[in-house]
N, C-alpha and C positions, 0 to 999 in steps of 0.2 A: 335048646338047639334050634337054628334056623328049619325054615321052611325054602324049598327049593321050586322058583317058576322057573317054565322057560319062555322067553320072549321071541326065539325063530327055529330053524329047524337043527340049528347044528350045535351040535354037544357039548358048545364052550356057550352056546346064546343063551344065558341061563342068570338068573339073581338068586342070591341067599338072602333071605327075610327075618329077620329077629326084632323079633316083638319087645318094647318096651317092658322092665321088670318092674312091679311095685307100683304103676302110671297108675292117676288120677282118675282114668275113665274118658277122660277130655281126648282131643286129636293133639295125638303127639308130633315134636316136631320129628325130620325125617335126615339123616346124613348117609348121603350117596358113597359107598367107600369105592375107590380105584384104584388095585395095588399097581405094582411096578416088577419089576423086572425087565425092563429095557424091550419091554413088547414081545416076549420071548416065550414061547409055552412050555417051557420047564419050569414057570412060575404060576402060580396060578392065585386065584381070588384068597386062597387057606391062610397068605400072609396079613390080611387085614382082619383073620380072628380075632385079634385079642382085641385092637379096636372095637371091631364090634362087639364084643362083650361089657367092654368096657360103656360103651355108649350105652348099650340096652340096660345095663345097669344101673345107669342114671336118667332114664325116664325118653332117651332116644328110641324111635324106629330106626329100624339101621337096613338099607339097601347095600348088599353085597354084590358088586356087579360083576360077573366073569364077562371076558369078550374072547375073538378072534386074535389068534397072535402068532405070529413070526417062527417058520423052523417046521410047517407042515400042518398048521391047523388051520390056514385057510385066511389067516392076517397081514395085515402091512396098511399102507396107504391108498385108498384112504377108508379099507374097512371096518381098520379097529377101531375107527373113533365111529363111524356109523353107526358101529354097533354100540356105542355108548349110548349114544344119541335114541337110536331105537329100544333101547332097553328102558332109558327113563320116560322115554313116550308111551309108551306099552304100560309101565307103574302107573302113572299120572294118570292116564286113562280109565283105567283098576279103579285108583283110589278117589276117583269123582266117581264112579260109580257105588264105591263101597257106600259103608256105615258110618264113613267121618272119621274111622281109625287114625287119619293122617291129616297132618296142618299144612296143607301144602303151600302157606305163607311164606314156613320155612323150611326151606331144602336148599342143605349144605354139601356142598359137594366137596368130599377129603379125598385126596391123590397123595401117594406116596410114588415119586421118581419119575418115571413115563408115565403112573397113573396118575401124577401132578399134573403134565405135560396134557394129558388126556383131559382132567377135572378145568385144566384152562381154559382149550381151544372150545368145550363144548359149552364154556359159556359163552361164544357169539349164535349157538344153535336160534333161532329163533322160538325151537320147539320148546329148548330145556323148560321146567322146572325149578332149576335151581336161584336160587336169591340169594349167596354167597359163596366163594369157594375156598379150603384151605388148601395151600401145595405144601406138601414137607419135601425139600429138596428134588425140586420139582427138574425135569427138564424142558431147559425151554429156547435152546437156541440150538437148533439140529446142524446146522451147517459147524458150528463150531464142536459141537461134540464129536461129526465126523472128522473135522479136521484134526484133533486130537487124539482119533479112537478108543473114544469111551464106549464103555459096553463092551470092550472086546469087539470094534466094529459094529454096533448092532443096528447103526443107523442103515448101512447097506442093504439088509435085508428087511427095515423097514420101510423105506422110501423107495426100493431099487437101485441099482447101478445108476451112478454118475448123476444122479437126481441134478434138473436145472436151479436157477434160482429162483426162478418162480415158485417153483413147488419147494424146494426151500424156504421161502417166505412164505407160502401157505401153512406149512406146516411146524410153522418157530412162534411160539406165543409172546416174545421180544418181537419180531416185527406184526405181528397182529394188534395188539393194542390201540387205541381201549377195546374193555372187554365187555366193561359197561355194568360190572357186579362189585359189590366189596369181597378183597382179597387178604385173606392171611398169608404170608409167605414165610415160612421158619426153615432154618437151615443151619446145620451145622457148621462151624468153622472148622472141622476136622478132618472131614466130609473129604474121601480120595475116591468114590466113585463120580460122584456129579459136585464139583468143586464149588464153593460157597464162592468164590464171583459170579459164577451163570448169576445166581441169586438177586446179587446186588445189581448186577448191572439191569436187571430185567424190571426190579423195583425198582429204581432210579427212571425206566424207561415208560415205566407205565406212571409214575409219577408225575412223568412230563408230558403225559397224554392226558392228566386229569384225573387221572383214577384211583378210587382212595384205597388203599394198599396200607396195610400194617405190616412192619419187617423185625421179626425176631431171629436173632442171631443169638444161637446157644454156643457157647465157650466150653470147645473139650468134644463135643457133640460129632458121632462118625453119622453115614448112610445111614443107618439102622434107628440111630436111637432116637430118633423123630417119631418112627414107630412102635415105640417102647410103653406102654401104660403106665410104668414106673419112672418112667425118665420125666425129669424137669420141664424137656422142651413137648411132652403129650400135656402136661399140667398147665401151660401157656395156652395151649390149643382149646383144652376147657375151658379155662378163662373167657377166650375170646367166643367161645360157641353159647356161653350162661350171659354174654349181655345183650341185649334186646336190638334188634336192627331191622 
């Protein structure tokens, strides 16, 4: 079972910690999880369980990050990503001072949806930690998702009312690029929450910026099953986290 810190004072600023099973003894490496749920606090960190089980299972430290989110917990723009950003500054901190428990060579940051969207943008953090990122259907062009109203609207009450362009372009990881990290990007072709074009046009975009971007498209693949241990496109993700970078 994880262990639970808190990184500030409010009740969502909180990591869940699972310790690698069966590890060597050595500093293991570390994957920062970021769920999704459209930034919305009816959702919370519990959906990147099984990832994290799955990870500690195979020799991962696994950072469980809860943040600030949309709907009365004190979220939006631009404090949910702050709070990403402070939580893994606060670990990193921790973990130079620890015993070496952690490799912090490598730290992999997984987002699942808006925790994609989130796992992107805080890779321009200067602060981060992190040395690669994976998005499983990730969101990453906010003006477009509001214009379509996905989420059930959720962009609204992420950005605010009538949000400019600018803050639009701040906050879409398509117009942020480069990012300046290597990206896994996997997505369903199924996929009727966050549509597997965001996807492609986003790789294509950061493609053209330089950035070297692996793009897995799973066939048949919904919202979900990116986060699945058992599914095909979590065994892709393995893949790509077991080779050396």
């Amino acid at each position: 079972m994880p262990t639970t810190v808190a990184y500030g004072d409010h009740p969502s600023q909180n990591v869940h910690l699972w310790d690698p099973v069966g590890g060597t003894g050595g500093p293991a490496p570390v994957a920062v999880l970021l769920h999704g749920g459209w930034w919305r606090d009816r959702f919370d960190a519990g959906l990147m369980d099984p990832l994290a089980r799955d990870l500690a299972a195979t020799g991962w430290a696994v950072w469980n990050v809860e943040y600030r989110r949309t709907g009365g917990d004190g979220g939006g723009w631009p404090q949910t990503l702050d709070d990403v950003g402070r939580a893994l500054e606060f670990l990193t901190v921790a973990a130079a001072r620890g015993s070496g428990r952690y490799d912090l060579s490598r730290v992999v940051s997984v987002g699942h949806s808006a925790g994609g969207h989130l796992a992107l943008l805080n890779a321009l953090d200067e602060r981060t930690p992190v040395t690669a990122v994976v998005a499983l259907a990730p969101v990453t062009d906010l003006e477009r998702c509001a214009g379509a109203g996905l989420g059930e609207g959720a962009v609204g009450p992420f950005l605010g009312q009538d949000p400019s362009a600018a803050l639009y372009s701040d906050s879409s990881p398509v117009r942020r690029v480069p990012l300046g990290v290597p990206q896994l990007v996997v997505h369903g072709d199924a996929d009727q929450r966050v549509p597997v074009e965001h996807s492609r046009d986003y790789v294509a975009a950061a493609r053209a910026a330089g950035e070297d971007v692996d793009y897995r498209e799973v066939a048949g693949a919904d919202h979900f099953a990116v986060i699945d241990p058992a599914h095909a496109a979590w065994q892709r993700v393995r893949g790509y986290l077991s080779e050396p970078r």
